[in-house]
N, C-alpha and C positions, 0 to 999 in steps of 0.2 A: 340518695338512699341514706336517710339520717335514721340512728336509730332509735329506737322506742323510749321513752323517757322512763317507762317502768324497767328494772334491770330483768335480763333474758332467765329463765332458770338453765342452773346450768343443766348440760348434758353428761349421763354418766360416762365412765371410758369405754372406749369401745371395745366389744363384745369378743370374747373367746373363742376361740373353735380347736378343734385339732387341726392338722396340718391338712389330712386327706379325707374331711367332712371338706372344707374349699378346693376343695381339687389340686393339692399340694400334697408330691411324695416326697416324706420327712427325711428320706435316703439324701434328698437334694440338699437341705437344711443343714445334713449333719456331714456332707461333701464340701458344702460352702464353707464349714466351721475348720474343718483339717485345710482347708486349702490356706487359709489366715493362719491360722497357726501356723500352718508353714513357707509361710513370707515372712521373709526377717524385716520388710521393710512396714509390715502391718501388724498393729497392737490396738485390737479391737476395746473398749470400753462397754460397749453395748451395743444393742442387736435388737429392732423389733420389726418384723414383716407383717403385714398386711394383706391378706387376698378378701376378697368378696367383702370389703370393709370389716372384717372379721380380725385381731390380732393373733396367726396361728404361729409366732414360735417368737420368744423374747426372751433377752438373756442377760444380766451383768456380768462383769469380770468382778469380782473379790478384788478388790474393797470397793468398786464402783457399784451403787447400790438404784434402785428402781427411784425412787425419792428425790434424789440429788440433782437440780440442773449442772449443767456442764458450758462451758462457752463454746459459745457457736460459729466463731472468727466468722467467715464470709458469708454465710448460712445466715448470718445477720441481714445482709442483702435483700434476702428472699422477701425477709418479713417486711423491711422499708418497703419495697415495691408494693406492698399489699396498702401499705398505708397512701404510697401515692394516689392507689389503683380510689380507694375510697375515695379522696382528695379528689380527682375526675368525677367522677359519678354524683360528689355534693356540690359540683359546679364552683370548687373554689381554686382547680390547678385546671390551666390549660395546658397541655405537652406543647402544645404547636411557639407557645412565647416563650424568648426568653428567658435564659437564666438572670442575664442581670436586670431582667422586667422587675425581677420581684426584690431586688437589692439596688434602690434606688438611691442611696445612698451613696453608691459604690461607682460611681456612672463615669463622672471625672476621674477616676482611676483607672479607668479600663479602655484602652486608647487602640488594643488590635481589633480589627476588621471582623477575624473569625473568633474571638472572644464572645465578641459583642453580638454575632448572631446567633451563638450555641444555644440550641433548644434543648428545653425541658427534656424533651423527646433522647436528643442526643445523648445526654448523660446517662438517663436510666438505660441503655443500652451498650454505654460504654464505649460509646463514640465520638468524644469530643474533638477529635482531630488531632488527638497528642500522640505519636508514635512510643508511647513507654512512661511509662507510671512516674506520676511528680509528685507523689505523696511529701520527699523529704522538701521539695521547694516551699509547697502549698500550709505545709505544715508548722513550716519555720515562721510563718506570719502571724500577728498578733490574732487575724480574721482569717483562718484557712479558706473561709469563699474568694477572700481578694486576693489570698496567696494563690492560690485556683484561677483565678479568670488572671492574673496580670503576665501567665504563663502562654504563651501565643502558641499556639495551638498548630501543629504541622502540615496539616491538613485540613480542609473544609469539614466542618463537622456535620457527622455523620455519616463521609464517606468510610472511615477506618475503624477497625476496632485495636483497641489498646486497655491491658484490664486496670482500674486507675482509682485507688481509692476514693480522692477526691471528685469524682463526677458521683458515689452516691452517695457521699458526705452533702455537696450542694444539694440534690434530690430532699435528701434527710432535711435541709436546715429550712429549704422552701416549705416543706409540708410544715414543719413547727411552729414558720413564722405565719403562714397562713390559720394555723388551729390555734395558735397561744398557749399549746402547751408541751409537754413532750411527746416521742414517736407513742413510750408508753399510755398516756394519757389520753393519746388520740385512739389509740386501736384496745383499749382494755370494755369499750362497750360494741366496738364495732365486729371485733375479731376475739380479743384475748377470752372476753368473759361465755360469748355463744359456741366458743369450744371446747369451754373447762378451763381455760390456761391461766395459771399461773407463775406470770412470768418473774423469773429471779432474778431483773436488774439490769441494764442494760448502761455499758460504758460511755461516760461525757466529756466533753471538750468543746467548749468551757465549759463551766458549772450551768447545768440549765437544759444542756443542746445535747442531747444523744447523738451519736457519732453516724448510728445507719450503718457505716460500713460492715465492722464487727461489735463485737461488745454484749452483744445478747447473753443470756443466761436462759435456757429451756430444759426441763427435763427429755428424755429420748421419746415418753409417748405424747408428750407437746409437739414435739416434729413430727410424729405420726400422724398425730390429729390434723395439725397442718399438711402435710403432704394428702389424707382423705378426704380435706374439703378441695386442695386443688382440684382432686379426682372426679370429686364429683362436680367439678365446672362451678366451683364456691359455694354447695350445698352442705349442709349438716343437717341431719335426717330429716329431711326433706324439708329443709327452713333455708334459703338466699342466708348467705352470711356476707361471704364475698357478692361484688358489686355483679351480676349479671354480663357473660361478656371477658371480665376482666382475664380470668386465667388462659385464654386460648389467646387473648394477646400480647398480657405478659410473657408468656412462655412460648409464644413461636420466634422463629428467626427472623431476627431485624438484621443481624449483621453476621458476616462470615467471619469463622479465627484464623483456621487456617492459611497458612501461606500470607498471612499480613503482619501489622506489627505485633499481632496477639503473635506471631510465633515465637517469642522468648518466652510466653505461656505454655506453648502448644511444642510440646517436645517430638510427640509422632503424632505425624500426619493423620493416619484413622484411628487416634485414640480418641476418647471421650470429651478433650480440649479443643479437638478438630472439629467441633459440630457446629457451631454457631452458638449464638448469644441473644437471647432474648432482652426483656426488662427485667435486669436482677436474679436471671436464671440460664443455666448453661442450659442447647441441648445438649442429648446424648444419645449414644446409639442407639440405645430404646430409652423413650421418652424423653422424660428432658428431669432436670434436679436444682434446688439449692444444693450450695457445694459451700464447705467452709475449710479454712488450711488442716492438714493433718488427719483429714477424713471424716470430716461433723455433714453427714450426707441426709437428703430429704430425697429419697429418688423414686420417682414419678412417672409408671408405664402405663400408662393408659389405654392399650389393647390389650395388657393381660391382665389390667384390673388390681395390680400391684402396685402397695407402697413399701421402700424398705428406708429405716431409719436408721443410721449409727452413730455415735461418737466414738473416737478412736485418735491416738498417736502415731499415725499413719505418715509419715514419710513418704511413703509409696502409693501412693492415692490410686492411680492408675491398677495397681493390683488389685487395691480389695473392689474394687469396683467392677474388675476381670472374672473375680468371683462371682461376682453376682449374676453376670452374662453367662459365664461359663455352667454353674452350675444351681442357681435357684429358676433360672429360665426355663432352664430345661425339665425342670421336675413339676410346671405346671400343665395340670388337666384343664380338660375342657367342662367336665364335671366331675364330681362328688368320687371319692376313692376308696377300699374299700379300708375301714380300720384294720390297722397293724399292729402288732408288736414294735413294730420302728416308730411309731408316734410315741407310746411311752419311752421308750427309751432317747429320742431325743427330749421328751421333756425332764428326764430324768440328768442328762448332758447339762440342757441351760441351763439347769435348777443348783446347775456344782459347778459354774464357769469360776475361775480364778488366777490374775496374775500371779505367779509364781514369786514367792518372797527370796529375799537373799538367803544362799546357803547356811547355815549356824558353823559350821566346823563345829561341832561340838561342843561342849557346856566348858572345859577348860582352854579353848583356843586364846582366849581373848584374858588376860589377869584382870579383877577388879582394881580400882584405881586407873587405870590408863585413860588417859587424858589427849584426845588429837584437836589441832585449831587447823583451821582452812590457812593456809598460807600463799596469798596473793590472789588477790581478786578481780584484778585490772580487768583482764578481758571476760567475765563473768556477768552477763545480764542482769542486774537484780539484786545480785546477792551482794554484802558485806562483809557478811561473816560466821564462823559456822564452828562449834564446840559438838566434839561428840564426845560424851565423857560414860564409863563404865564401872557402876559400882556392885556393892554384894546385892543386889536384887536386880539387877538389871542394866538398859544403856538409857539414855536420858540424849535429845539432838536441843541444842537451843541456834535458832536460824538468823540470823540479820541479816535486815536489807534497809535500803536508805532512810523507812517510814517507819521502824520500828521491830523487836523483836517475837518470835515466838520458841516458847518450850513446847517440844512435843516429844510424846509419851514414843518409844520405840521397839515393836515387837523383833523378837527372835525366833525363825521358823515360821514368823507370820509376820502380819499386817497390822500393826498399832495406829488407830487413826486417835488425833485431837483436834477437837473444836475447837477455837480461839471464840472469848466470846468478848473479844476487843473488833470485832471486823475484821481480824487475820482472814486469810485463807484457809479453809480446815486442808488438814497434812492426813496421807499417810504413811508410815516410816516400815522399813524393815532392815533390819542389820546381821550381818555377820560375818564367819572370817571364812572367805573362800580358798586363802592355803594361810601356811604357815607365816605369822610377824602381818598381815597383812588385816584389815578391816574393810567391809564395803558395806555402806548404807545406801539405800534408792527412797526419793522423796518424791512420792506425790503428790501436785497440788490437786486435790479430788474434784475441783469444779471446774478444771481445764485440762488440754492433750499432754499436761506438761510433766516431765519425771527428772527430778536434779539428782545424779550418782555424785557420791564423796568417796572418795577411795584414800584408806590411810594409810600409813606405816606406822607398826607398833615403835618399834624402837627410835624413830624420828621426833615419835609423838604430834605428825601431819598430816592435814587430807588435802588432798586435791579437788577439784568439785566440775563437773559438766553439765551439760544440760542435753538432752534422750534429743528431746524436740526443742528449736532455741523459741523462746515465747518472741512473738511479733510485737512492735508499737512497745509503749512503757509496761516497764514490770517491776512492781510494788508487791508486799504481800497485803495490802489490801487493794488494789485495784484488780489482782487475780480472783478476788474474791468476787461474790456475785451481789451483793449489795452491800 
């Protein structure tokens, strides 16, 4: 399935409805939204549902805006698989060979038994035979594929599941070296361009090789799109995009989680980690989903005709995903509903969604001139260093981290975002003093789950600094960023 040498036109977004023209009562929509709200372990970003390929209720949080990709940590997976999925169907990967088939280089290195037999197959499943993730072994190497294979595998591969960065980092590096060029590259006529997508950059290591595992950059209705072509069996209005085939065997169950090594993954037994594991996709109790850390969801029911998309700082994955069983499940028809007053009023709801900014205390809380520095940064991911300084117009944060610094502009009683237009990360900041002698800023990086709190003392003239959600893999304030 090679595609047309003319580029596709694209496809506009998909199409609007109210909630109860798709057989969706808006009551469920606006139950789903208080129940997040009130999980301290879930902080939604964004929200877009899907019924009858219709988008009926989509929402950002303030400052997280419709425009903006967000990274997609493991949610990154889904879309490698889709490239492999192509990669089969042009007859240039076989599952059945070989990981070190295609790294022939690597052959004299790789001396274990079940090394040297792990299929293609295995990894995109997550079955290499390794009882628990070797990301930090595979990674330490100059060649993360030979840090990867020289790691002897516990098991016969493909009997176990174990969830393991490194078998879809290999997956990622075979497609690349088979296409010659990047994961981007390959799928922006296959995939990106016949769904509208414009993707915002996807993380590498080394320079050249996308990573596959995470690293993506998508806006929320990019995973939409993606999650309605799974649906319709890799259709986009009525045009094959995906390879014919591919979705029902990427996404059914190759392998079981539960009660294996995947149970350091799998915390309860009939939670949504309990379901099995496809190629690059969990199932789940209904349906099956891309899943990325911290709640970047593409979730995928295919009897009720529903896609729902999020990004989010999700801690508690497991909840907001309770939500979605608990109460968007339930509020769908079998047809057409009648209009309500509750459909405007939930679009009235998304239309005002907004993280809540740091308290101000007040316009005098805080003296102009007060000057706080970050003091001690040892165990702080990323960061360096950090000035929060206060004068007669306002607070001003200047941020360091090992690659560089940024000023950014900081609201009070609200949300100050700055663009860097060095490849920083864009920020957005809010300050103020939640009691007396005391300061508290919240940072977020807007194109990821990620929000760094500084909490100061006026008369110390010090902040302290954390992190909401800690950022996975290296973190730079331009490797946060999405290109």
């Amino acid at each position: 399935m090679v595609p047309s040498s003319e580029p596709p036109a694209v496809p506009p977004s998909l199409p609007r409805s109210t909630p109860s023209a798709q057989g969706v009562d808006p009551g469920g929509i606006s139950a789903f939204l208080d129940a997040v709200d009130a999980a301290p372990g879930v902080e939604l970003h964004s929200l877009v549902v899907v019924r009858h390929g219709h988008v009926v209720a989509e929402g950002w949080w303030h400052p997280y805006t419709p425009g903006r990709v967000h990274l997609l940590y493991s949610l990154s997976k889904s879309v490698t698989s889709a490239a492999a999925g192509f990669a089969v169907a042009e007859g240039l990967l076989d599952l059945d060979a070989t990981v070190l088939s295609y790294f022939p280089e690597l052959d004299a290195h790789v001396t274990d038994p079940r090394s040297r037999a792990m299929r293609v197959r295995d990894v995109a499943a997550m079955a290499s035979g390794h009882l628990a993730e070797t990301a930090d072994a595979a990674f330490a190497a100059d060649d993360p594929v030979l840090g990867f294979l020289t790691i002897p595998p516990d098991r016969d591969p493909g009997t176990v599941f174990a969830y393991n960065q490194p078998c879809t980092y290999s997956l990622a590096a075979i497609v690349q070296r088979l296409t010659g060029g990047t994961l981007t590259d390959y799928l922006r006529p296959r995939l990106f361009d016949p769904l509208g997508i414009a993707p915002g950059g996807w993380q590498q290591h080394p320079a050249g090789r996308e990573i596959g595992y995470s690293g993506l950059h998508l806006t929320t209705e990019d995973v939409a799109r993606f999650g309605q072509c799974l649906l319709e069996d890799g259709r986009r209005q009525g045009r094959q995009v995906l390879p014919e085939g591919w979705v029902a065997e990427a996404t059914r169950r190759h392998v079981g989680t539960a009660g294996s090594a995947g149970e350091a993954v799998v915390e309860a037994r009939d939670g949504d980690w309990a379901q099995g594991y496809g190629q690059q996709f969990w199932r789940s109790r209904h349906g099956y989903r891309g899943d990325g850390a911290y709640g970047q969801f593409c979730v995928v029911v295919p009897e009720s005709d529903l896609v729902v998309a999020t990004t989010a700082a999700a801690p508690d994955m497991q909840a907001a995903l309770d939500a979605v069983w608990a109460h968007v499940l339930p509020a769908l028809a079998d047809g057409p509903l009648p209009r309500s007053a509750a459909d405007d009023a939930l679009a009235v709801r998304l239309a005002t969604l907004g993280l809540p900014p740091v308290p101000t205390g007040g316009p005098d809380a805080v003296p102009a001139g007060t000057v706080l520095r970050l003091a001690g940064t040892a165990a702080l991911r990323g960061v360096t260093g950090a000035v929060l300084r206060r004068d007669a117009t306002g607070w001003t944060l200047t941020l360091d981290a090992w690659d560089g610094t940024v000023v950014a502009d900081v609201g009070t009683g609200g949300w100050a975002v700055t663009e860097p237009d060095d490849g920083a990360a864009p920020l957005a900041v809010s300050a103020g003093s939640p009691a007396p002698g005391q300061v508290r800023a919240d940072v977020l990086l807007l194109e990821t789950p990620h929000r760094l709190r500084l909490d100061g003392d006026v008369a110390a003239g010090t902040l302290t600094a954390a992190w909401a959600t800690d950022p996975l893999g290296g973190v730079s304030l331009r490797s946060m960023a999405s290109r």
